[in-house]
N, C-alpha and C positions, 0 to 999 in steps of 0.2 A: 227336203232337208239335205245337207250338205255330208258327206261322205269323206269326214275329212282325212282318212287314211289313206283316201287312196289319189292325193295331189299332191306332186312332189312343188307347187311353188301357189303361195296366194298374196293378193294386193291389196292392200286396201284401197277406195276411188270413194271419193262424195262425189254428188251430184250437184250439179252446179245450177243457174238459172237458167244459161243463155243454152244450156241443153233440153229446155223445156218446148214442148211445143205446145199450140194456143187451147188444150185441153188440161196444161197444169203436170203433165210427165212427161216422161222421158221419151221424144224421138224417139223411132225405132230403128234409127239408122245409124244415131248417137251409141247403141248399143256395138256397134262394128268399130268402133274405136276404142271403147274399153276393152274392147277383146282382143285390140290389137298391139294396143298400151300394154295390157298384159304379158303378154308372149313377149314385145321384145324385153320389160322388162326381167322377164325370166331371163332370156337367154345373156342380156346386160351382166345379169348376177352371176351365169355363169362364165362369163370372163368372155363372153362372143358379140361382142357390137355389132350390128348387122352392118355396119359400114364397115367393118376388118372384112366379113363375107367377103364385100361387092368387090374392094381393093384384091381379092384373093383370087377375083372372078368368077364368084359364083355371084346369083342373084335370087335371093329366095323370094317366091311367089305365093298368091294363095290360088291354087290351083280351083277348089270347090270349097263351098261353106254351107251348110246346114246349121238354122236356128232355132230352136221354138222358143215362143215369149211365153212366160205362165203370168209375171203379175207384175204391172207397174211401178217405175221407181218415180218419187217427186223431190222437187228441192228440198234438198241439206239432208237426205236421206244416204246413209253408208252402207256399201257394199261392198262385199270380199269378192273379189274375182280371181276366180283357181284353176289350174289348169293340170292337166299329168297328157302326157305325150306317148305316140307306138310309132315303130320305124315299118311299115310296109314297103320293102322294096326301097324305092325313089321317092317315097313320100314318106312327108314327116306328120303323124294325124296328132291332133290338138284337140283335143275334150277337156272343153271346158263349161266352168256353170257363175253362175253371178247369183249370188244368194245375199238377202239383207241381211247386215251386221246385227246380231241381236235377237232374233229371230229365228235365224236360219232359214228362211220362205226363199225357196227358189225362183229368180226371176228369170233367168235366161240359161237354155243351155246350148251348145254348141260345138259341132265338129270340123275343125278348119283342117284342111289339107293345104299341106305346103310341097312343094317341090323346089330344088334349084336348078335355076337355069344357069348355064353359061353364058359370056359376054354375046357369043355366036349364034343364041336363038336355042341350043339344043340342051336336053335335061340332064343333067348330072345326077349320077346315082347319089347323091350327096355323102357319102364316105369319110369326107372331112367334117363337115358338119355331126355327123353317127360319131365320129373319134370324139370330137371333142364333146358330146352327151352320150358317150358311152356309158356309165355307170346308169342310164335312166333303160337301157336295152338290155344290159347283161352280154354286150358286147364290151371287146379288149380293141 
């Protein structure tokens, strides 16, 4: 079940057909793009296109992901996908969960690590990024 207090942003996503594979659900691979959907849609809302990033010279990455599946989605079936974030250092960590609308049955949950890289290969402690999602760290 979905813990909705503690997700500062959720999506709504149906599932579509051409995400199906020849068992009738959801790709499991299909899963890594709503997760991915997600996140920049958060940070979209928060006023950060990830192309202002890259123009700024940073380039955020996914450094590591961890997933587990608990229960498959099928066509025309809606899911909230939610996410709340922590600043470790240089890394931005993304917990997130995909739960069916309705329900509340947890299908997927998941911890993305992000980092930015610079144009030049090397990692930025991402500092700009933290400013402008400050209020989610309790950073100024």
């Amino acid at each position: 079940m979905m813990d909705r207090d503690k997700y500062f942003f959720t999506l709504e996503i149906v599932v579509r057909d051409y995400e199906l594979d020849s068992e009738g659900i959801v790709n499991n691979a299909v899963y890594l793009h709503y997760l991915e959907h997600t996140r920049h849609a958060f940070v979209k809302q928060e006023g950060i296109p990830f192309g202002s990033l890259t123009r700024d010279g940073l380039v955020p990455v996914v450094r590591r992901m961890t997933i587990d599946y608990y229960t498959p989605l099928r066509s025309g079936d809606v899911m909230l996908s939610s996410l709340w974030i922590e600043r470790v250092g240089a890394r931005f960590i993304f917990y997130q969960d995909i739960c069916k609308k309705g329900t509340g049955e947890r299908v997927v949950s998941a911890a993305v690590t992000i980092v930015c890289m610079e144009k030049n290969g090397r990692i930025n402690r991402g500092d700009d990024l933290a400013a402008r999602l400050a209020k989610y760290f309790g950073e100024s």
